[in-house]
N, C-alpha and C positions, 0 to 999 in steps of 0.2 A: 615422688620426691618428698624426702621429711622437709618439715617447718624448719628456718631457722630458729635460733633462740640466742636468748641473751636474758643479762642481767647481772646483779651487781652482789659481789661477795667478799665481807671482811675480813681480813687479816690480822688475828688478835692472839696474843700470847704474853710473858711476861716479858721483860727488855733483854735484849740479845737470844733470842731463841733462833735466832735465820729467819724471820718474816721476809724483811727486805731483800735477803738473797734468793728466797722460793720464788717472790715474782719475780727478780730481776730474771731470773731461769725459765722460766714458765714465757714471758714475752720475749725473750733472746734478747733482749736489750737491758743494758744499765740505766735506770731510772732512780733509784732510792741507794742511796750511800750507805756504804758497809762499814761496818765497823767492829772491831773484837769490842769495844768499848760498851757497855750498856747505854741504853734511852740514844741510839746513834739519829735516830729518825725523831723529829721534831713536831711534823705537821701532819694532817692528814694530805697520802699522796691517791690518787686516782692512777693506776696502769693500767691498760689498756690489751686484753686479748681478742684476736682476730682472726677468725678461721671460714673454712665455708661453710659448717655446719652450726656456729654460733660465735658472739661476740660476750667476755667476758668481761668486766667492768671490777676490777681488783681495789678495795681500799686502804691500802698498807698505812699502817697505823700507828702511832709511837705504843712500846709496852708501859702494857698497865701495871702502874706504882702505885706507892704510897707518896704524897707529893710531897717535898720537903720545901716548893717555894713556889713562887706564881708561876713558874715557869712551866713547872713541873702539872699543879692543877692545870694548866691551857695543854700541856699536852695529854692526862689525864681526858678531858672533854673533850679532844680531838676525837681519843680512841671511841668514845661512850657515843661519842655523836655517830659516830659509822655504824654502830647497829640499829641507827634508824631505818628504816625503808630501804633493806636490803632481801635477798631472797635467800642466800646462805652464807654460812660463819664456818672458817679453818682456823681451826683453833692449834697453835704451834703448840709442842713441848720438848725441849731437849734432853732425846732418849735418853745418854749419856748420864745426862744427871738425876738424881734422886726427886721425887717428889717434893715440891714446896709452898710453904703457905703462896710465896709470889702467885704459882698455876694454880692453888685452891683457891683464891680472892679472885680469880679471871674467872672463872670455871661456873663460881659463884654469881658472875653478874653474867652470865649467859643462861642462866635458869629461867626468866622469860622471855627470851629473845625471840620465840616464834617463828623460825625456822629452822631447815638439818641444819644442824651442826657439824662438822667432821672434825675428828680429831688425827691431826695432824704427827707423825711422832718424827721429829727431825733428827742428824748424826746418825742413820742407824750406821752408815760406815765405822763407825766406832763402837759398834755393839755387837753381840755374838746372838744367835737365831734366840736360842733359851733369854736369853735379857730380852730381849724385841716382844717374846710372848707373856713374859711376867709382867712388862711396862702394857702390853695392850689388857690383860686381866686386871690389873689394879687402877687402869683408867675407866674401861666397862663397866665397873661397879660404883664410878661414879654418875656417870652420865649416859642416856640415850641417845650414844650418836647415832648420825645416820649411815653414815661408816666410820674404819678408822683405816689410815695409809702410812706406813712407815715409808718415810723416804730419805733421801742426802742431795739436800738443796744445793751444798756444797759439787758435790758429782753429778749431781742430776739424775741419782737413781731415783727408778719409781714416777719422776715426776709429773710425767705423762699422765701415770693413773689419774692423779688430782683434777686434771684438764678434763679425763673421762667421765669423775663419776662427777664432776660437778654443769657437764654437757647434759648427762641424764634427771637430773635435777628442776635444770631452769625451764623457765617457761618462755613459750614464745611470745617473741616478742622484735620487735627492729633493731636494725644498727645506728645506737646512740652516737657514736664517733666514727671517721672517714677509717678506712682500711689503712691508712696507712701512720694513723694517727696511735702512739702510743703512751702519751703523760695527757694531764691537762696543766700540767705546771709551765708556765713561761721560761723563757731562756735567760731570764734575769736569775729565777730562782734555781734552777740546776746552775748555771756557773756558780751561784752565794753557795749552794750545798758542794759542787765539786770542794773547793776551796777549802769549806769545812770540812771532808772528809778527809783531805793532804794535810790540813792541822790538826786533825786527832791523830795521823799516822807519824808524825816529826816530832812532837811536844810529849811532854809527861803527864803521865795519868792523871793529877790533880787539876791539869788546867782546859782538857777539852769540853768538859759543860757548861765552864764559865766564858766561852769562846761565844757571840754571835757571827755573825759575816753578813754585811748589807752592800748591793752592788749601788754606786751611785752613779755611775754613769757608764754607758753601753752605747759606743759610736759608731758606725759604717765609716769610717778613713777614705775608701775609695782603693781600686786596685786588688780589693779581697785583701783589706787589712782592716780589724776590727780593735777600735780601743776600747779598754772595759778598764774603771776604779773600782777597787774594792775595797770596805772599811772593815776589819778585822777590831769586833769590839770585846774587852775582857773588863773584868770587874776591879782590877788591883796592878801596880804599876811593877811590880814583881811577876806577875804574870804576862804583862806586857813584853818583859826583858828577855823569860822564856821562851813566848812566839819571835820575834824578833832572833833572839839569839845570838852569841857569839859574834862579830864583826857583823851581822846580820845574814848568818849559815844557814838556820829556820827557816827562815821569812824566804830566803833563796830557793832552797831545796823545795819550800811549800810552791810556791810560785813556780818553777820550773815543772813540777809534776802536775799541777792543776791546767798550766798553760797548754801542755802536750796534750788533757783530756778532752778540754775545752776547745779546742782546735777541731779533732776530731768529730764534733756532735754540731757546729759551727760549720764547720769546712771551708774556715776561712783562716787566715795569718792573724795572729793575735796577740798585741800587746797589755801585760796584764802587770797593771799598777796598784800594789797593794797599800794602805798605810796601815798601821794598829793605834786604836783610841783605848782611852782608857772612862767607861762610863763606870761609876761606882754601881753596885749592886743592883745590877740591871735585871738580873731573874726573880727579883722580887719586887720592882715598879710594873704596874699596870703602863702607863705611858709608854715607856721604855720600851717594855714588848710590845706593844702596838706600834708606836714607830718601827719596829726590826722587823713586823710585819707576822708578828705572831697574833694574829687575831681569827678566834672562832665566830664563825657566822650562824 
């Protein structure tokens, strides 16, 4: 009978490559918020793989930027911090698109990282076999991966491989988390991210980065009815107008689609009371994001 194995592997790319969708794919559960929007992922998240032949320890990551504000360096240090004391690195790139300085500046801080690397090449659904083999030649000559896997995080082709070759890799070792266990994020912070991912899908482009979501209060009702407040914070009162919206048609439709998700992962009835503050320039106070809970350890 083989060893088990386990151990713990980053998730690093530039922002909107499909990070968050590969593991949400990879566990069969939604854990990390999706989003067509770039930097959709905030924090560093822990997912959770579990198998009988090994337990994989996923660290999805925000993509690596250039920071244009505190916000931005916390999630910056998030990503940098995950290739601390891990054992291997999936380094995303979306096939699709063209090479760019964004994957040459990642590519770059993975040059002493001290384990395989695999390069990852996401959409190939949208790529034809001749593109799939140009994009892994002109990635080859930059870097020694330890393999490279063209897949569609979106379809879930290929995905499996990832699960394979990175089973061959790890070293034995125990089951850091319960089988059945797959975030280490509390239930406070997936409903504040559900929430955030219904107000990046309802609102315009210009205002989901300037969006926080803090939950303040999370009650048991009794009956299997669960009250939860949430503070929907943005930076300018113009932006408030837009979450809100309309007779308040946003704030509705957000609320109504977070409430169904949240229900679901709960499994309980749940009343979800939202308000919007308006904190001026919150992604550039240090305090600010520490309250909202953006704090690197």
């Amino acid at each position: 009978m083989e060893s088990f194995k386990s151990g713990f592997v980053a998730v690093v790319g530039r922002p909107n490559v499909g990070k968050s969708t590969l593991i949400n794919r990879i566990i069969k559960h939604k854990v990390s918020i999706v989003s067509d929007k770039a930097q959709t992922t905030r924090n560093r998240i822990l997912c959770i793989h579990t198998d009988d032949e090994c337990q994989i320890v996923f660290l999805d990551t925000p993509g690596i930027h250039k920071p244009k504000h505190k916000l931005g360096e916390f999630m910056d240090e998030a990503a940098y911090q995950s290739l601390r004391d891990i054992d291997a690195v999936l380094f995303l790139i979306s096939g699709n698109e063209k090479k760019g300085p964004g994957d040459l500046f990642v590519l770059d801080k993975l040059k002493d990282v001290g384990v395989p690397v695999f390069l990852i090449i996401n959409k190939v659904d949208l790529m034809t076999k001749e593109e799939i083999l140009h994009k892994i030649t002109e990635y080859a000559e930059l870097y020694p991966f330890a393999q490279v896997i063209p897949i569609s995080a979106l379809k879930g082709d290929n995905v499996d491989a990832v699960v394979d070759e990175l089973r061959k890799i790890l070293p034995e070792g125990p089951k850091y988390f319960p089988d059945d266990m797959i975030t280490d994020q509390p239930e406070r912070l997936l409903v504040a991210e559900i929430v955030r991912e219904k107000l990046f899908r309802c609102t315009r482009d210009e205002v989901p980065h300037a969006i926080a979501v803090y939950v303040e209060e999370m009650k048991d009702r009794g009956h299997n009815k669960v009250y939860i407040r949430v503070t929907v914070y943005v930076e300018r009162d113009s932006q408030k107008r837009i979450v809100i919206g309309k007779n308040g048609t946003v704030l509705k439709e957000v609320g109504n689609l977070a409430r169904q998700e949240i229900e679901n992962i709960l499994g309980s009835s749940v009343y979800l009371d939202i308000w919007v503050k308006v904190k001026r320039d919150w992604r550039n106070k240090s305090g600010a994001l520490s309250e909202l809970g953006y704090k690197n350890e």
